[in-house]
DSSP file (Angstrom, degrees, kcal/mol; ACC not computed):
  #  RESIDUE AA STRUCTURE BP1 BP2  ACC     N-H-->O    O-->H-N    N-H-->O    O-->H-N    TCO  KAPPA ALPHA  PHI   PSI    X-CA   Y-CA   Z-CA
    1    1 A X              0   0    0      0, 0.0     2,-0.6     0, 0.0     0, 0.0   0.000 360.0 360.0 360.0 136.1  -54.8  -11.3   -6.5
    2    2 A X        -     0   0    0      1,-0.1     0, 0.0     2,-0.1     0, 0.0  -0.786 360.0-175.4 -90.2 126.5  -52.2   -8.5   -6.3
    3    3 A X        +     0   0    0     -2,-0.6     2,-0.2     2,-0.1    -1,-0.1  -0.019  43.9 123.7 -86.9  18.8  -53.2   -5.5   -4.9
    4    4 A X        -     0   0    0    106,-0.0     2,-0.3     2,-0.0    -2,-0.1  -0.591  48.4-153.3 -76.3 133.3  -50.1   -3.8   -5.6
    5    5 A X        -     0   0    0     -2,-0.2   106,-0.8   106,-0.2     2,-0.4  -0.984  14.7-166.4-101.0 152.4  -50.7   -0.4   -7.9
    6    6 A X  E     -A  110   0A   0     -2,-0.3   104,-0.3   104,-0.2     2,-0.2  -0.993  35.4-148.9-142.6 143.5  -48.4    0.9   -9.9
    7    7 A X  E     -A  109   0A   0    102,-1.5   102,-4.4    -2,-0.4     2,-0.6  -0.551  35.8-148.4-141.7 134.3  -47.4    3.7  -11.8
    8    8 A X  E     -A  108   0A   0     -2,-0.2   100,-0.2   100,-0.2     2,-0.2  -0.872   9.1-157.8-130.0 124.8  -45.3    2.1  -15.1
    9    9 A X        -     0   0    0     98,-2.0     2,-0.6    -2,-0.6    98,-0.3  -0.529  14.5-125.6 -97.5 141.0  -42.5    4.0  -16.6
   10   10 A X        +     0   0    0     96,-0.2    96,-0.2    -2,-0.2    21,-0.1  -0.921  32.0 166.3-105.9 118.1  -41.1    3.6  -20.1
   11   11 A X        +     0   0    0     94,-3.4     2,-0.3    -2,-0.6    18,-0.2   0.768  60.7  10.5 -94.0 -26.6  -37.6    2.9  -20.3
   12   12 A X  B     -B  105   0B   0     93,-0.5    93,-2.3     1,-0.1    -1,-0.3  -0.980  57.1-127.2-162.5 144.9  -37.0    1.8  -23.6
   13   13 A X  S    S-     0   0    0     -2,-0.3     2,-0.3    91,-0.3     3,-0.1   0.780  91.5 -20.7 -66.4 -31.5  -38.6    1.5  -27.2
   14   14 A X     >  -     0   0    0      1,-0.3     4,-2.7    90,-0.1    -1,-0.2  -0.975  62.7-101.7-167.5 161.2  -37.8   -1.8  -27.4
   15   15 A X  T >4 S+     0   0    0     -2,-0.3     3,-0.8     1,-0.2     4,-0.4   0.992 126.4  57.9 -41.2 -65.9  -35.5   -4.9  -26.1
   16   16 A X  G >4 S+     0   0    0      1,-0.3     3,-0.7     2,-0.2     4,-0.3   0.591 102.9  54.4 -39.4 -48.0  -33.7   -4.4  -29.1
   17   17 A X  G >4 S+     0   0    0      1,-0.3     3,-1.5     2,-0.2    -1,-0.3   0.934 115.3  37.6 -31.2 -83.7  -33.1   -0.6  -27.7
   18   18 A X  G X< S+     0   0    0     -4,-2.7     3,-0.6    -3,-0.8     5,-0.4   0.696 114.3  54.5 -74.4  -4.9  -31.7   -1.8  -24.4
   19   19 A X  G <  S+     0   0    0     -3,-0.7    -2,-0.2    -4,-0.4    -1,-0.2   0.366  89.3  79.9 -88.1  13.9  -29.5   -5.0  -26.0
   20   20 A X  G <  S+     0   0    0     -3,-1.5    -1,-0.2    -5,-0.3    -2,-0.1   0.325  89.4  54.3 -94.7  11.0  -27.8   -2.5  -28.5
   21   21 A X  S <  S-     0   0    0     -3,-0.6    -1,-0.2     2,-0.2    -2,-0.1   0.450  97.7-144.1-116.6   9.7  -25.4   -1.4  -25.4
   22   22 A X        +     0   0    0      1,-0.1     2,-0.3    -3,-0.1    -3,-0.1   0.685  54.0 128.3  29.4  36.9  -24.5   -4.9  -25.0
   23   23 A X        -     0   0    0     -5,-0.4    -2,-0.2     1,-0.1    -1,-0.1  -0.889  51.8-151.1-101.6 141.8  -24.2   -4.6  -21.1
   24   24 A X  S    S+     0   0    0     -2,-0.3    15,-0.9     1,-0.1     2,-0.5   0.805  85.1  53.5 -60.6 -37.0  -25.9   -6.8  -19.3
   25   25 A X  B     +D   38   0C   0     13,-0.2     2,-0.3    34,-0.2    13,-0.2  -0.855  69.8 179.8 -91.7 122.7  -26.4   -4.5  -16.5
   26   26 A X        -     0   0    0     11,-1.6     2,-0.3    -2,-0.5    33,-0.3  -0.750  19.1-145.4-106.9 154.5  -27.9   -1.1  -17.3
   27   27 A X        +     0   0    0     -2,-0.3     2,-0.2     9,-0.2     9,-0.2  -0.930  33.4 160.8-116.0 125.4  -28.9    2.1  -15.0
   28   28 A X  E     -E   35   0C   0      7,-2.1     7,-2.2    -2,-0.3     2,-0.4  -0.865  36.3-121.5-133.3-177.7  -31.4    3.3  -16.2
   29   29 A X  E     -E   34   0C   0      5,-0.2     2,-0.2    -2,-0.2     5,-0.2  -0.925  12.3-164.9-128.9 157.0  -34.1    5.9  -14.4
   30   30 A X  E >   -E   33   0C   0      3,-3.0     3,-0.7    -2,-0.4     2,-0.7  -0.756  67.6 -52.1-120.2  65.5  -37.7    5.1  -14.0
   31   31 A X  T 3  S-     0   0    0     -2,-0.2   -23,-0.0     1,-0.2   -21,-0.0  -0.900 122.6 -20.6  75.0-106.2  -39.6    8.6  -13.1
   32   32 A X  T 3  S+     0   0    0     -2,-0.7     2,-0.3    -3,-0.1    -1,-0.2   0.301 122.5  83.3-100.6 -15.9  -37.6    9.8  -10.2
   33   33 A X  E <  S-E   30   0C   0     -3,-0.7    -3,-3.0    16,-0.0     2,-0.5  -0.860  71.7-127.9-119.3 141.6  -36.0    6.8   -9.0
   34   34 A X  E     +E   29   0C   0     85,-1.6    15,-1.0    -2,-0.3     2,-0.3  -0.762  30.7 179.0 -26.5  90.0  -32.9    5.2  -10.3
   35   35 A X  E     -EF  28  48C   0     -7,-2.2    -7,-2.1    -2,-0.5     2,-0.3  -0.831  24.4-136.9-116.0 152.1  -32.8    1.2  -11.3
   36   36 A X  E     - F   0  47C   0     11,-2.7    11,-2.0    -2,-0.3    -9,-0.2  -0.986  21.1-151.6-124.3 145.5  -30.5   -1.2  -12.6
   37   37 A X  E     - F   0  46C   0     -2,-0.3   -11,-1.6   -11,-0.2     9,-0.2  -0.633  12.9-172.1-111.2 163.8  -31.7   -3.3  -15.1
   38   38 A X  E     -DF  25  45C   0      7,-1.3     7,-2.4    -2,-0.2     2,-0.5  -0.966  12.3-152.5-166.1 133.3  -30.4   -7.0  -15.8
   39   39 A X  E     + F   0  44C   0    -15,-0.9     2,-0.4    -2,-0.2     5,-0.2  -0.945  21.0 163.5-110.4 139.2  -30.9   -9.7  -18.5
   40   40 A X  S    S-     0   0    0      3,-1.8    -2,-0.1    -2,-0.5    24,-0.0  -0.998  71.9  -9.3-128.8 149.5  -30.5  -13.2  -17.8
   41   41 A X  S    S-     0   0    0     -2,-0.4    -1,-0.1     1,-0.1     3,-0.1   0.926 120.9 -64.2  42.1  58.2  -31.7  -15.9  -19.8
   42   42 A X  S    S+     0   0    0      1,-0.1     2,-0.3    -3,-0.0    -1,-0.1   0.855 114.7 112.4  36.8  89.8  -33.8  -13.6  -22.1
   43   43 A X        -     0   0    0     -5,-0.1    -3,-1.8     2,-0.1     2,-0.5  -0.717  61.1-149.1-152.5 130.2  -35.9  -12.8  -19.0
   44   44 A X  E     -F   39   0C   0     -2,-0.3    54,-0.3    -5,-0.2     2,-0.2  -0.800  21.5-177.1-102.9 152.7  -35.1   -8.5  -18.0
   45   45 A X  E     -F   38   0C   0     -7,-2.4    -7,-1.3    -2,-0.5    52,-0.1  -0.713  12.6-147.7-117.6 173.9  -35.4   -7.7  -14.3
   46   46 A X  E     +FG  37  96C   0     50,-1.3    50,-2.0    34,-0.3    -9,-0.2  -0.627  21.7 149.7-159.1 130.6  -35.2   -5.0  -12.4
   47   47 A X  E     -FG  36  95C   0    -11,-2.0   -11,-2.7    48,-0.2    48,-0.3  -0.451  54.0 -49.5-117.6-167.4  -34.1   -3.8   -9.1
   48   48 A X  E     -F   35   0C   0     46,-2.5   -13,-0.2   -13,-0.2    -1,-0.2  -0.088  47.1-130.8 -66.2 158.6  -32.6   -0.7   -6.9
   49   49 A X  S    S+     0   0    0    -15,-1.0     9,-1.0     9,-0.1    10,-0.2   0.986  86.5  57.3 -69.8 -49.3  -29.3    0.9   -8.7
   50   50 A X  B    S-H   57   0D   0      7,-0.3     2,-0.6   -16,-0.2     7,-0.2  -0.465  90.8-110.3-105.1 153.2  -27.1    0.8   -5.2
   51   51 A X    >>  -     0   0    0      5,-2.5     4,-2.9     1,-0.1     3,-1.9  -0.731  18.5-137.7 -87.9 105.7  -26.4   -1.9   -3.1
   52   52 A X  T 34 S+     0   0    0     -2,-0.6    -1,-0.1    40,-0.3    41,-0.1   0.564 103.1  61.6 -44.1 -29.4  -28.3   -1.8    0.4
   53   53 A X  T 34 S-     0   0    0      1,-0.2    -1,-0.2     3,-0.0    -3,-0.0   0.853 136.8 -21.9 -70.2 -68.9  -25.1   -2.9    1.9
   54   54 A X  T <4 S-     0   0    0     -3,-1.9    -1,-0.2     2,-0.1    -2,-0.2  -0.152  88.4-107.0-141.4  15.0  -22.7    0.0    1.0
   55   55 A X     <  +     0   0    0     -4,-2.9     2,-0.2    -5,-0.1    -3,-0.1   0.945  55.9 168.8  54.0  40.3  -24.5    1.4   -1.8
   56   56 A X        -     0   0    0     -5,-0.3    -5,-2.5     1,-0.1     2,-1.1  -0.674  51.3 -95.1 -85.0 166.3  -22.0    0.1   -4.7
   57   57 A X  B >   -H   50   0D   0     -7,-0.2     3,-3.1     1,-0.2     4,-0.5  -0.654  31.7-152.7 -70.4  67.9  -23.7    0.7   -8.2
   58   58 A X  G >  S+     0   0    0     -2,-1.1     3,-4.8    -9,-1.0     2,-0.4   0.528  90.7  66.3  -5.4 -83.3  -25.5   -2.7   -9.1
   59   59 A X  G 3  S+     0   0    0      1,-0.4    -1,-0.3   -33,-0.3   -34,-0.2   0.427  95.0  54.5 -54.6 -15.8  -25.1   -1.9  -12.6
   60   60 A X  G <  S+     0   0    0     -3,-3.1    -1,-0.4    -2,-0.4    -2,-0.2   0.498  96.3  81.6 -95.1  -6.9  -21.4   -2.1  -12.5
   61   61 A X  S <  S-     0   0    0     -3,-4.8    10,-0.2    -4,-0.5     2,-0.2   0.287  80.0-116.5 -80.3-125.6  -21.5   -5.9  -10.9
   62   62 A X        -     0   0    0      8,-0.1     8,-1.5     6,-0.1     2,-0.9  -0.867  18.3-112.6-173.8 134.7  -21.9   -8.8  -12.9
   63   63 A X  B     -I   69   0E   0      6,-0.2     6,-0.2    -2,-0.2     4,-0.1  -0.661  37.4-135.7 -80.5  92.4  -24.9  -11.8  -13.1
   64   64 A X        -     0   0    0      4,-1.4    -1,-0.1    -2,-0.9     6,-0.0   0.345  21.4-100.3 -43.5-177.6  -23.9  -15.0  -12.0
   65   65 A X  S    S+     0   0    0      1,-0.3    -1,-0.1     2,-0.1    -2,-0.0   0.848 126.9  48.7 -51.9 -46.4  -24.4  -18.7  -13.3
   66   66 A X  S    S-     0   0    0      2,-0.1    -1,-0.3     1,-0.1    -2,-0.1   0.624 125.3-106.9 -86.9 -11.7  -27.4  -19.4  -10.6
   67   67 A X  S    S+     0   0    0      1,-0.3    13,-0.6    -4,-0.1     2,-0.4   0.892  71.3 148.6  93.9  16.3  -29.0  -15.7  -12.0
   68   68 A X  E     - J   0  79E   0     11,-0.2    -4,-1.4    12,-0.1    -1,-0.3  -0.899  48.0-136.0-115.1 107.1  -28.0  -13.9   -8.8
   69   69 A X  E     -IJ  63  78E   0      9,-1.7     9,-1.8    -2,-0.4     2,-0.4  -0.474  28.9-151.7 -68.0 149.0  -27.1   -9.9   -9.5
   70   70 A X  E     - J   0  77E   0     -8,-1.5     7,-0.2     7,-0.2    -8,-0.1  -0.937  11.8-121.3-117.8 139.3  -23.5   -9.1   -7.3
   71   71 A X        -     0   0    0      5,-3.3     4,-0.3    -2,-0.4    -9,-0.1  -0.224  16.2-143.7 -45.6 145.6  -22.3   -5.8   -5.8
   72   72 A X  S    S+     0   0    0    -11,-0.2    -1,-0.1     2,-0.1   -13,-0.0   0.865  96.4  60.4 -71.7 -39.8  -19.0   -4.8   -7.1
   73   73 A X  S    S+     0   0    0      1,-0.1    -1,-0.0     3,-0.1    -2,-0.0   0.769 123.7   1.0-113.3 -67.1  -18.3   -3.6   -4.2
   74   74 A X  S    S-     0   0    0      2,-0.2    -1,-0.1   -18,-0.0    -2,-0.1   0.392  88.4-112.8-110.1 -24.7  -18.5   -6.5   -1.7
   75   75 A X        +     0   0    0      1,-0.4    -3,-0.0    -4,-0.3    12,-0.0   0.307  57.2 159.9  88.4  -5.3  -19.3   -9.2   -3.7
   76   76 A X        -     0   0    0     -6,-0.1    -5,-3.3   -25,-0.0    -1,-0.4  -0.405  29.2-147.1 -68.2 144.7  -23.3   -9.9   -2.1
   77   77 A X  E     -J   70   0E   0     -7,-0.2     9,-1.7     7,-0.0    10,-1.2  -0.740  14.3-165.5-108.9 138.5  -25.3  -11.9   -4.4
   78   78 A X  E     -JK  69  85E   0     -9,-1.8    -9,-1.7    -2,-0.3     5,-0.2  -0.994  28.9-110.9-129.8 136.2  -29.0  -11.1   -4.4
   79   79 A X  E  >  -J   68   0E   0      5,-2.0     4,-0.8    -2,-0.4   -11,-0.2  -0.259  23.6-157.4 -52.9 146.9  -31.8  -13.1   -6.0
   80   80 A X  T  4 S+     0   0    0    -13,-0.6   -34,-0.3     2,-0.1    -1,-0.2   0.647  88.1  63.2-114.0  -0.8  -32.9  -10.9   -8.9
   81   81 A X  T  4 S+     0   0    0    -14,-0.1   -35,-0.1     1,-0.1    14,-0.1   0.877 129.8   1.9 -51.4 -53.5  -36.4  -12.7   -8.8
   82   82 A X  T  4 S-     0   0    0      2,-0.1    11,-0.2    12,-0.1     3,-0.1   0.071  92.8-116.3-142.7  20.7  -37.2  -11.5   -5.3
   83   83 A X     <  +     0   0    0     -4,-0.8    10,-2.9    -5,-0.2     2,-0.7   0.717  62.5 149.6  71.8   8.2  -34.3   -9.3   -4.2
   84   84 A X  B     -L   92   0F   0      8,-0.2    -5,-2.0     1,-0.1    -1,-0.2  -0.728  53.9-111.3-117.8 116.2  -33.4  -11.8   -1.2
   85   85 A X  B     -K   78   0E   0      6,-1.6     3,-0.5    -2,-0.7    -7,-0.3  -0.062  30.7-172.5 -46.6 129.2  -30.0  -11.9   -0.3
   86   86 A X  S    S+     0   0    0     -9,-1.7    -8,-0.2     1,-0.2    -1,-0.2   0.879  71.6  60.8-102.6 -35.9  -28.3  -15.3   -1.2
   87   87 A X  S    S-     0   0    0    -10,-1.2    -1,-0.2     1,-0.2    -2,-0.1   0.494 113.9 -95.0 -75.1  28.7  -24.4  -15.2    0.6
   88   88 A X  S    S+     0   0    0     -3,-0.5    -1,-0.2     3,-0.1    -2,-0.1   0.422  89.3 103.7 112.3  -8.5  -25.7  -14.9    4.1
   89   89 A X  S    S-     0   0    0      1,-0.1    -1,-0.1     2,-0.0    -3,-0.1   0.653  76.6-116.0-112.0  22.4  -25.9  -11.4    5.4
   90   90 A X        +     0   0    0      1,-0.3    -5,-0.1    -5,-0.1    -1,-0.1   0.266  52.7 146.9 118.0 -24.1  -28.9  -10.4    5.4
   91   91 A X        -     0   0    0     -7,-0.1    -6,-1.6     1,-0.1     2,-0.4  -0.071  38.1-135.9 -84.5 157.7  -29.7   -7.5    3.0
   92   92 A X  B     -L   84   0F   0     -8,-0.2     2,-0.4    -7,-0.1   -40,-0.3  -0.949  11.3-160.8-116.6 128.3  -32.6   -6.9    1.2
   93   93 A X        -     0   0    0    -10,-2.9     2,-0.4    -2,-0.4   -42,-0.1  -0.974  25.4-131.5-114.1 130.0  -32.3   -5.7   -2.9
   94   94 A X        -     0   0    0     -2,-0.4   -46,-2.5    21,-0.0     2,-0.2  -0.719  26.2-160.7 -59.9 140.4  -35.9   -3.9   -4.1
   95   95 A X  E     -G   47   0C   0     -2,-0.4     2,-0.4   -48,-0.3   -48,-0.2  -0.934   6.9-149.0-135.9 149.0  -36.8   -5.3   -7.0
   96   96 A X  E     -G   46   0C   0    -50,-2.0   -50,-1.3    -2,-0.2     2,-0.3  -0.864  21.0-108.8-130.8 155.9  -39.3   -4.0   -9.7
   97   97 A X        -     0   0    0     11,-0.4    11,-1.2    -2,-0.4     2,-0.2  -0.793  28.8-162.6 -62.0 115.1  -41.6   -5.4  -12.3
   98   98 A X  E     -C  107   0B   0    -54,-0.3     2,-0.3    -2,-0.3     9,-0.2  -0.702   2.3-165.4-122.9 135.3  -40.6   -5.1  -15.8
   99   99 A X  E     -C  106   0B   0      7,-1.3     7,-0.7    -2,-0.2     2,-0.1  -0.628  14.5-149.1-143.3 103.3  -43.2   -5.6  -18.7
  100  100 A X  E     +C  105   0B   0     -2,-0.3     2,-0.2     5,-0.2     5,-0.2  -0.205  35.6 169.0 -93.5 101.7  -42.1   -6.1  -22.6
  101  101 A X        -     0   0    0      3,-2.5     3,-0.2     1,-0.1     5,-0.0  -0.733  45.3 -99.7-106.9 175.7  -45.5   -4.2  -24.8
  102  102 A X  S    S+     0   0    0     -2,-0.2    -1,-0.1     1,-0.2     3,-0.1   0.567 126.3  43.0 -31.4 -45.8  -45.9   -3.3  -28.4
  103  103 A X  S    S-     0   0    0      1,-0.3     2,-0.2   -89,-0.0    -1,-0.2   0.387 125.7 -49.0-125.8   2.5  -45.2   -0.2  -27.9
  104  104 A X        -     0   0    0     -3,-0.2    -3,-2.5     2,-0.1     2,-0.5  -0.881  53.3 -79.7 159.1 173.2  -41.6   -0.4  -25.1
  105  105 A X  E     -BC  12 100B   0    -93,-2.3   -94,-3.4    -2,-0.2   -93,-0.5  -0.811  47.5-174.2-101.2 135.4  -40.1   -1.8  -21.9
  106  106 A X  E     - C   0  99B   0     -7,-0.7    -7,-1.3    -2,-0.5   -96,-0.2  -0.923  25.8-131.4-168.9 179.0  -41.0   -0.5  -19.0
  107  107 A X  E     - C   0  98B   0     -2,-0.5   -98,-2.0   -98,-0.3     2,-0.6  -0.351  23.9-135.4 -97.6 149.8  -40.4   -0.5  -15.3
  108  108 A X  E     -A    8   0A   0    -11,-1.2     2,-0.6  -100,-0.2   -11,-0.4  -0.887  17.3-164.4 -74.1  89.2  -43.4   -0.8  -12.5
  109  109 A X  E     -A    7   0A   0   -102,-4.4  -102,-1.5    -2,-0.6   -13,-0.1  -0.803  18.0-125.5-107.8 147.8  -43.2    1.5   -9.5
  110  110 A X  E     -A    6   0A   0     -2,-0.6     2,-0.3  -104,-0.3  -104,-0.2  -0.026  23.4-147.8 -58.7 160.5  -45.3    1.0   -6.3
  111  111 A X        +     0   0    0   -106,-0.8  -106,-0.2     1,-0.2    -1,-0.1  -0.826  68.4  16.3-120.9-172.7  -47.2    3.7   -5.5
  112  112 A X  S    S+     0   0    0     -2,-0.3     2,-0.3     3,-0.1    -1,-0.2   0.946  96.3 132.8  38.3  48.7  -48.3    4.9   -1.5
  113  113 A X  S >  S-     0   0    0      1,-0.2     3,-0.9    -3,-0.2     4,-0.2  -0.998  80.3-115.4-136.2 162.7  -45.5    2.6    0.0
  114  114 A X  G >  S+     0   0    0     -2,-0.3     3,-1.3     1,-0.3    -1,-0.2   0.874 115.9  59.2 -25.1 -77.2  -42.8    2.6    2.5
  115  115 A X  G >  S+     0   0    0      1,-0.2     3,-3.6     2,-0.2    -1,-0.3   0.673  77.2  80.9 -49.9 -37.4  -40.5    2.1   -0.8
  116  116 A X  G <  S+     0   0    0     -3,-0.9    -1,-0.2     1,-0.3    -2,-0.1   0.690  86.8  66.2 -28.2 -54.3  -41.3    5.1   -2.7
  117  117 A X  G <  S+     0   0    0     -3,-1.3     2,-0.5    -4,-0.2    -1,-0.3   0.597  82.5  88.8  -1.6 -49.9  -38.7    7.0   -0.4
  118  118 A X    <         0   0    0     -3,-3.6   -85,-0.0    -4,-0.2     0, 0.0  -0.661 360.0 360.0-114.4 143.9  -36.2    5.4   -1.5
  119  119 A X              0   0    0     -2,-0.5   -85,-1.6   -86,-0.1    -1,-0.1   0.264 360.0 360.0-104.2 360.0  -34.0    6.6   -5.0
């Protein structure tokens, strides 16, 4: 069972909403905090807008073949399932829960954690 709580932000009225800018990569903001949002394979994610590495703008990279968002910046790939770096150096991407209602999409954020901090 997840004990995670979370405090769940509406980003959008609909898919339709966010596929009418016909980026795959959005920023969009979620209460306080910044995210970049990403479809692959109909399925939306979402993780932090800058790249822990050097803080390039996620939203500006591009999602590879394997489903892995990339900096612009540097080129690090990160899992957009779980945020885990995939080329090798190490970095960690936050990643948020995303959840498609009736009534919009919108973004999950933890509450009372370490991550909260962070923008």
């Amino acid at each position: 069972m997840d004990s995670k709580k979370y405090i769940w932000y509406k980003i959008a009225g609909s898919e339709d909403e966010l596929l009418q800018t016909g980026n795959v990569l959005q920023e969009v903001k979620a209460g306080d905090k910044n995210l970049c949002i990403a479809l692959y394979k109909d399925q939306w994610y979402a993780c932090a807008a800058k790249c822990p590495h050097a803080g390039g703008s996620m939203a500006q990279g591009y999602v590879d073949a394997l489903g892995n968002i990339v900096c612009p910046l540097h080129r690090y790939k990160f899992s957009l399932q779980k945020g885990r770096n995939t080329s090798g150096e190490g970095y960690f991407l936050k990643t948020f829960p995303i959840e498609i209602r009736p009534d919009g999409v919108f973004v999950g954020i933890e509450q009372n954690n370490l991550w909260n901090w962070l923008k």
